[in-house]
Structure formats: structure tokens, C-alpha cells
C-alpha positions as CSV (number, residue, x, y, z in Angstrom):
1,X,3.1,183.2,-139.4
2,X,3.8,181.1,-136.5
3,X,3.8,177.8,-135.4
4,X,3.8,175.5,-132.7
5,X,5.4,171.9,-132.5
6,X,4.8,169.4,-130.1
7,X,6.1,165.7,-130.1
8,X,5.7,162.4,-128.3
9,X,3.0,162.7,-126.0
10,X,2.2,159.0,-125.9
11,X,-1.5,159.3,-125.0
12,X,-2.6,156.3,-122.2
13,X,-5.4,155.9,-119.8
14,X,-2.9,154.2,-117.4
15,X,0.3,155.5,-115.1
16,X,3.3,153.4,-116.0
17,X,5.2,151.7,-113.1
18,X,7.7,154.3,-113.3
19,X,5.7,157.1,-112.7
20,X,4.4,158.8,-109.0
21,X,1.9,160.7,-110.1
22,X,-1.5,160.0,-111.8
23,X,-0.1,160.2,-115.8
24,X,-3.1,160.9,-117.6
25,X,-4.3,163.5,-115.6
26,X,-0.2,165.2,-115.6
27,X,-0.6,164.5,-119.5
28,X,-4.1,166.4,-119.7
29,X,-2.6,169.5,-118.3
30,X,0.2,169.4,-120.2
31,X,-1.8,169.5,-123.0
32,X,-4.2,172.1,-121.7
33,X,-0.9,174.3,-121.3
34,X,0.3,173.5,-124.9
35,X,-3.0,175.2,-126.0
36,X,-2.7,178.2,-123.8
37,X,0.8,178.5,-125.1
38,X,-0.6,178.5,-128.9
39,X,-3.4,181.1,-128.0
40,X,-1.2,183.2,-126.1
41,X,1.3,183.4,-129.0
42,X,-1.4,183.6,-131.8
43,X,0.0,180.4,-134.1
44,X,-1.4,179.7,-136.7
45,X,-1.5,175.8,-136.7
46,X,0.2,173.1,-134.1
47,X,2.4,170.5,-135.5
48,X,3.0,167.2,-133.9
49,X,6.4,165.0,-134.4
50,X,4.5,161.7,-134.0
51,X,3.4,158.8,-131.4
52,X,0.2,161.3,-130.2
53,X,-0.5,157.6,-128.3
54,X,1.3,155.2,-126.8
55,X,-0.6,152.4,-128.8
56,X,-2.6,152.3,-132.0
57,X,-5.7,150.9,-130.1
58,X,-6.0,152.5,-127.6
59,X,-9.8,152.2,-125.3
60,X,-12.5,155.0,-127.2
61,X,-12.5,156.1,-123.3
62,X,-9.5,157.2,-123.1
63,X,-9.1,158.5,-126.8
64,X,-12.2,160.7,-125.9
65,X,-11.3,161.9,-122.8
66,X,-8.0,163.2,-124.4
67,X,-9.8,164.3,-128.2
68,X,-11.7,167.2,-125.9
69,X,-8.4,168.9,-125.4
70,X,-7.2,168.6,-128.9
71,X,-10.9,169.2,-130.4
72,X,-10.5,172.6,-128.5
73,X,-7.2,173.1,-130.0
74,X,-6.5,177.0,-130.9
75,X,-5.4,176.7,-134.1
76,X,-5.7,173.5,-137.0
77,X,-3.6,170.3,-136.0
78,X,-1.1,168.6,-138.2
79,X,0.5,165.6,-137.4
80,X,2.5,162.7,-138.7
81,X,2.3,159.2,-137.2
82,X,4.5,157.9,-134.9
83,X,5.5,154.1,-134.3
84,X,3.7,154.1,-131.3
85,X,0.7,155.3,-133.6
86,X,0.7,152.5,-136.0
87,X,0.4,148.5,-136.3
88,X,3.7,146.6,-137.1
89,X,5.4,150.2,-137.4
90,X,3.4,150.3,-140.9
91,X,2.1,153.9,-141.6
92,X,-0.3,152.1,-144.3
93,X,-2.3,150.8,-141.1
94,X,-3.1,154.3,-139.4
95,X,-6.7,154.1,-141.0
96,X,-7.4,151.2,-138.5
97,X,-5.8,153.0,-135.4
98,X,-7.1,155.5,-133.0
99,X,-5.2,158.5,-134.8
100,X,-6.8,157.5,-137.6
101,X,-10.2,158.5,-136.4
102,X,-8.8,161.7,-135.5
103,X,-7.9,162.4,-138.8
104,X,-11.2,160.7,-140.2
105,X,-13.1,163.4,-137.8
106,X,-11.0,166.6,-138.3
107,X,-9.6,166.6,-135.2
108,X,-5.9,166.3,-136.5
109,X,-5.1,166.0,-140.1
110,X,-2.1,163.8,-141.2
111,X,0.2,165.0,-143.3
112,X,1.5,161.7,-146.0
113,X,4.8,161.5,-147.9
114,X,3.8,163.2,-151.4
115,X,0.8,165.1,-150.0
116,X,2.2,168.7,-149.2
117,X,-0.2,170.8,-147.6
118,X,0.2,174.8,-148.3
119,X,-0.4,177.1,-145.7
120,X,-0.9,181.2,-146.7
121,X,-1.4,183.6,-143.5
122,X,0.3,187.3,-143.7
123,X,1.6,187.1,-146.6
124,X,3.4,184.1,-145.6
125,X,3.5,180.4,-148.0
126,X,4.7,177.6,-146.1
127,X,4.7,174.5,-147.7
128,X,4.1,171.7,-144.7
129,X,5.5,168.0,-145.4
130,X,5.4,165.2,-143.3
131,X,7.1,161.7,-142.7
132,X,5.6,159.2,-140.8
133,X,7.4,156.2,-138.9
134,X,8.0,153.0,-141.0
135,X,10.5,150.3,-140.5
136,X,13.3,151.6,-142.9
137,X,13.8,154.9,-141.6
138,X,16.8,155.9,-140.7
139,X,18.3,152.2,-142.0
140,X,17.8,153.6,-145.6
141,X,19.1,156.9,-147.5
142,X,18.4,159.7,-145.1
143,X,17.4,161.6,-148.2
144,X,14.2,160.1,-149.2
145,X,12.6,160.5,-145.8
146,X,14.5,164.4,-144.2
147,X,14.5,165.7,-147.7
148,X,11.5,165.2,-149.4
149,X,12.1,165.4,-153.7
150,X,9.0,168.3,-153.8
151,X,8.4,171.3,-156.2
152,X,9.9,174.3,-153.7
153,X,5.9,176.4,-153.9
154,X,6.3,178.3,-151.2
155,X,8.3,181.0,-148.9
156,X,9.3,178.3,-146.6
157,X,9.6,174.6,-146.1
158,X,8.9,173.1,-143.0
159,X,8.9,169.0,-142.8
160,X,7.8,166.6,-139.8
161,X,9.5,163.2,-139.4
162,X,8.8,160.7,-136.7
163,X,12.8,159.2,-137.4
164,X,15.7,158.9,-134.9
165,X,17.8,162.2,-135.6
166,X,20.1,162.2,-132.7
167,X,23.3,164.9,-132.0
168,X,25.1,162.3,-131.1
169,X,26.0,158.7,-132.3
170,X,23.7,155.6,-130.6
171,X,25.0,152.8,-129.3
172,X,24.9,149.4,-132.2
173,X,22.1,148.4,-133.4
174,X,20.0,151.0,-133.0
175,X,19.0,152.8,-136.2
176,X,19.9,156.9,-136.4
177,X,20.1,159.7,-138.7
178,X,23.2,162.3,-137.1
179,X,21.8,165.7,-137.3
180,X,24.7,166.9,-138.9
181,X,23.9,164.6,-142.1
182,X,20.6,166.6,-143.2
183,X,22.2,170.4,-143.9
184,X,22.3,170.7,-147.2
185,X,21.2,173.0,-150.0
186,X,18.5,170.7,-150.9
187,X,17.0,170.4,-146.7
188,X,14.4,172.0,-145.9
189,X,14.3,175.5,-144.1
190,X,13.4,173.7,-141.0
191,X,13.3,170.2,-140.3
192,X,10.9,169.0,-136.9
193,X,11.8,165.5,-135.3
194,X,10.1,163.3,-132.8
195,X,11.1,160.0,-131.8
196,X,14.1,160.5,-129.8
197,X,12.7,161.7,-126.4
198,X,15.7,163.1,-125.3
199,X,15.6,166.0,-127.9
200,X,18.7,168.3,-128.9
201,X,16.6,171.2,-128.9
202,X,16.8,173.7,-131.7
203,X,19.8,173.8,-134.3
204,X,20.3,176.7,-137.0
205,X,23.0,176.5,-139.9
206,X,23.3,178.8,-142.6
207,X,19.5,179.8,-142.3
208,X,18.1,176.2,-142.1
209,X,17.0,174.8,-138.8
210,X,16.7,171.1,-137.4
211,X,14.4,170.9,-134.1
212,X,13.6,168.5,-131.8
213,X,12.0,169.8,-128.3
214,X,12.3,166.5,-127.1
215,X,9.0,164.5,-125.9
216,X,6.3,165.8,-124.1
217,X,5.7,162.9,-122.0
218,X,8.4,161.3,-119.7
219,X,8.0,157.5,-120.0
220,X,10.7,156.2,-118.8
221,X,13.2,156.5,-115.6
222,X,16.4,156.8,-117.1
223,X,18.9,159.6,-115.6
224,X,18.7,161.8,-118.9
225,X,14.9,161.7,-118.5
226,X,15.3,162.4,-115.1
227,X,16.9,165.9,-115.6
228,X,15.0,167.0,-119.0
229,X,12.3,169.3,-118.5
230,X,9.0,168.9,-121.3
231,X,9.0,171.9,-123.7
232,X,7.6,172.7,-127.0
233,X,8.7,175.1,-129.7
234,X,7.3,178.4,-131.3
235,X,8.1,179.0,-135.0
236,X,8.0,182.7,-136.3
237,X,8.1,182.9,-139.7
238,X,8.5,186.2,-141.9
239,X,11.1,187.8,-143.1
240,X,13.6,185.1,-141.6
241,X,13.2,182.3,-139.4
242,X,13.0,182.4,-135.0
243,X,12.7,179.3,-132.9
244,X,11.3,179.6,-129.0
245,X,11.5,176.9,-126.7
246,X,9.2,177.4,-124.3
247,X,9.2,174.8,-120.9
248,X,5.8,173.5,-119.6
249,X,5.2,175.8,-115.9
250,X,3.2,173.0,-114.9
251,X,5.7,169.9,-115.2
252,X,7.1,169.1,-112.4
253,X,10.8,167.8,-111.7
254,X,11.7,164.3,-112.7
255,X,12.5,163.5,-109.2
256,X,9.2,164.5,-107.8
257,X,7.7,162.2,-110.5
258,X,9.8,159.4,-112.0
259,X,10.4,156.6,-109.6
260,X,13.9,155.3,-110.6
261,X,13.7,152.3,-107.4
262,X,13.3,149.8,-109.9
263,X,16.5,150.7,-111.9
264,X,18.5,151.2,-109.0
265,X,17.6,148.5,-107.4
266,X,18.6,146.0,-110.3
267,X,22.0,148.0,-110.7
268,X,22.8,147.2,-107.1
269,X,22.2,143.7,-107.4
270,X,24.3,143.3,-111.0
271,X,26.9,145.3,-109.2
272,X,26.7,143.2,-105.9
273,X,27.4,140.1,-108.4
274,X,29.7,141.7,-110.6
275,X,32.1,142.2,-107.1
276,X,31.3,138.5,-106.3
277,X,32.3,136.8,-109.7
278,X,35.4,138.7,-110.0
279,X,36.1,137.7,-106.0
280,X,35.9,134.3,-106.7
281,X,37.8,134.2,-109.7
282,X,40.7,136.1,-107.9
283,X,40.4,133.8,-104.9
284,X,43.3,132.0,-103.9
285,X,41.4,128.9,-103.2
286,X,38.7,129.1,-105.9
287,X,39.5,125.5,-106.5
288,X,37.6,124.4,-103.0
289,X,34.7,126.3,-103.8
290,X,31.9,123.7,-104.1
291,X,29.2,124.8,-107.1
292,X,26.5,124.7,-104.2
293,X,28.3,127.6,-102.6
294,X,28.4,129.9,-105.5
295,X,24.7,128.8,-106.7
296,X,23.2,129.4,-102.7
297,X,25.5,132.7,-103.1
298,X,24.2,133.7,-106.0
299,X,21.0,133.2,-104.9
300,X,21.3,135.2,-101.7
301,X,22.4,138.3,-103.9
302,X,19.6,138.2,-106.7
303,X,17.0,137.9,-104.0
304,X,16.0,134.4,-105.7
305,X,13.0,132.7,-103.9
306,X,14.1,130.0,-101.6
307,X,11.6,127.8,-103.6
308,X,14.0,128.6,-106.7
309,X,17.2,128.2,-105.1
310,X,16.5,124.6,-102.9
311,X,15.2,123.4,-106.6
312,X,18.4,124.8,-107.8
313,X,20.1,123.1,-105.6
314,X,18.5,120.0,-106.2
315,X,18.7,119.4,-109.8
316,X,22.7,120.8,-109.2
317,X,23.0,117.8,-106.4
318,X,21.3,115.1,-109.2
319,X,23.6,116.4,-112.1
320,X,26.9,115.8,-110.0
321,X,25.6,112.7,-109.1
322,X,25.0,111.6,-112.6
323,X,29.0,112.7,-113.4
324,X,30.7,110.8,-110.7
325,X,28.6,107.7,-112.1
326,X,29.5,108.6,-115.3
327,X,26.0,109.8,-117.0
328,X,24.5,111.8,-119.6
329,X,22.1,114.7,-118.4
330,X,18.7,113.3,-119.6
């Protein structure tokens, strides 16, 4: 048996600012080449890690546009929701979101915690799980939503989570499962995570594997994004387990197609006033400095409108006033 698994292709009718190229129409062939992919390698469904759009309600233009693709699919659909998918990040709202209708009409069937869905090609069981986003993944026990408490019926176990499984610890206050947490006995023979665009690719341990491709879709500008190339992966299941990852031909490099201006632009202007604070506190005669200098300063290195900074300047000018009179600030 074999599988394919996609995840995060954030489905929108519009470019975001940090893109060059025309997004929808990059996305469409994307998705168009996952397809061939799938027939070319014969799989037997296509599983997808979550967010299939970039909002719940999304305009019926765009959905349809994009449902021709996936109605054409090569093989069944699975998915689970993403947060992206979802109202409030509360799976229990899908039925009123786009993704919904997809399900309602057969294009994509979503898999639900408790609802295990069998699959038997070649000789072959699996027994397909999913986990969609919801606000207390990966802030409660890892357990309930990366090992699901089901009857072992089948050959293999495969489960999809839209939750943060990262390599690598996130900086505070951002919620995450470490990888290295969910080997166990008890996991499943191969675990497939979305949410975390940057993806750690395809980990094996003692049989088991944890996957994450990393998104389809490049929405933001950061470096790492930059650098990452969209891929899916190709699960051949028989008398052991093999993961493929496969890159997309037709993505192109992140510097052809992520404008990072925007970022680098606002990191030259924090740095620029970084320099300038620490100058003036290690300036011999910091004490002369009037507050008018450093605001009209200030102003010149954050680019502030002259409107901005003379109104500033002005309200600056009446509150030193009111201090040498002896006032309260109104």
C-alpha cells in the first residue's frame, strides 16, 4: 500500500504582501504536481496534515476554483482540520467552514478523534486516525492527542495531527510537543504532523516513524522559509515501512519568490536605533541633550511623518512647559 501526505497548503484567492509571484495560481500547480506525484507512484489515498485554507470562510470562488484540483484527485482524500480551517481554533465548528463542505460533498473526508477509518489494499490493513487542531494541543498530555487510546485492528497504524511537533525547543510561550516525547511502545507506527511549516522531515526509531514534510505553501518571509524547498512524502507500506520525500520540480527558490524588503527594512531601522540609544547613553555629555533632540532624532531614523514628529514636538514643548510651572499633565 502507499500513501501520500501533504500538509499546510493554506488555500487563498489572494497573494500575500510577501510574495512576488501570483500565489494562487503558484498554489494550483503545486497542487496539480502533488496529483501527478500520487498517480505516478500508484498511492492509494492522499493524507493532508491540516489548514487545506488559510481561513474557514473563505469566497465559494475561490474554494471552487481550487475543489477542481482536489475533485480530480488520484486516489481518496483524507484530511484533518487545521486551525487555519476552523472558527475560534474549535474543530466542533468545521461543519460551518469551507472544509466542511468538502467533506459534506466527498471531496475530502475528515478523519475525527474516535472515528478510525480502515483501509485494506494488497493485503495490507491500515488503520488511519486523525487529530484535528483545538486550543489545548500541545498545552495538555501529548498522549491523548499523538497516541490515540484505540483497539490496534490492523497491520499498521498511521495518525494525522494538526499540533506543533517541533525537533527542537520553541521560544516561551509558544505551545510544542518535542518529537522525541511521542516514541513509545504505545505510538503509532507512523505519526504525520502539519502545523509547523518548517518541517523536520522524516524521523524513524526502532520501526516507528514521525513525519513532517513541512508546508506546502510558503507564507511567510522569514530566512528558514526562505531556504526550505515544498515537498511531500510517499509512504510504502508492506512488509516494513519506507518514507520518500519527494520536492515539488515546479517551486521555485524562495528568493525568486518571497520578498523579504519588508523585514529587512524594519531590522535596519531597530538596528539604526538600537546604535543610537546605546550612543547616547555612553555619551559624555548626555546630560546637554535636550528631549527635542532625541525625539526629532528618533524621528528621522523611524522614517516618522513630519506631521507626527512637529505634533511630537509640540505636545513635548507644552508638557515641559507645564513642569517648569509646576503642572499636572491633564
Amino acid at each position: 500500500m502507499k500513501l501520500l501526505f501533504v500538509t499546510d497548503t493554506h488555500i487563498r484567492g489572494t497573494t500575500p504582501r510577501n510574495r512576488r509571484d501570483n500565489f494562487p495560481e503558484t498554489l494550483k500547480a503545486k497542487l496539480a504536481e502533488v496529483m501527478e506525484i500520487a498517480a505516478a507512484h500508484r498511492v492509494d489515498a492522499i493524507l493532508h496534515g491540516g489548514d487545506v485554507f488559510d481561513r474557514p470562510d473563505l469566497a465559494p470562488a475561490v474554494v471552487r476554483s481550487f475543489a477542481a484540483v482536489l475533485r480530480d484527485a488520484p486516489a481518496p482524500i483524507y484530511a484533518v482540520a487545521g486551525n487555519h480551517d476552523v472558527y475560534g481554533h474549535n474543530p466542533e465548528t468545521v461543519g460551518r467552514t469551507m472544509l466542511g463542505l468538502l467533506d459534506a460533498f466527498g471531496t475530502v473526508r475528515l478523519l475525527h478523534p474516535g472515528e478510525p477509518v480502515r483501509l485494506d489494499v494488497g493485503g495490507i490493513t491500515v488503520q488511519l486516525t486523525g487529530q484535528p487542531f483545538h486550543y489545548d494541543i500541545d498545552r495538555r498530555d501529548a498522549a491523548l492527542d499523538y497516541r490515540p487510546p484505540l483497539p490496534r485492528n490492523a497491520d499498521v497504524t498511521v495518525h494525522l495531527a494538526h499540533g506543533m511537533v517541533t525537533d527542537k525547543p520553541l521560544p516561551g510561550g509558544v505551545p510544542y510537543t518535542l518529537l522525541d516525547t511521542l516514541w513509545g511502545p504505545d505510538a503509532p507506527d507512523v505519526l504525520l504532523t502539519g502545523h509547523y511549516h518548517a518541517g523536520f522531515g522524516a524521523r524513524k526509531r526502532e520501526g516507528k516513524w514521525i513525519v513532517n514534510p513541512g508546508a506546502l505553501s510558503r507564507v511567510n518571509n522569514q530566512l528558514a522559509e526562505v531556504r526550505r524547498m515544498p515537498q511531500v512524502a510517499v509512504l510504502t507500506l508492506g512488509a516494513g515501512i519506507d518514507v520518500e520525500l519527494i520536492p515539488l520540480s515546479c517551486a521555485r527558490p524562495g528568493e525568486e519568490v518571497l520578498d523579504r524588503h519588508y523585514v529587512e527594512q524594519a531590522a535596519y531601522r531597530e538596528e539604526k536605533l538600537n546604535r543610537f540609544v546605546q550612543q547616547v547613553r555612553e555619551a559624555a555629555d548626555f546630560q546637554t541633550l535636550e528631549l527635542a533632540q532625541i525625539l526629532d532624532r528618533l524621528a528621522g531614523l523611524t522614517q516618522v511623518p513630519d506631521a507626527v514628529r512637529e505634533e511630537a514636538l509640540r505636545r513635548l514643548a507644552a508638557a515641559q512647559e507645564r513642569l517648569a510651572k509646576g503642572e499636572h499633565a491633564p
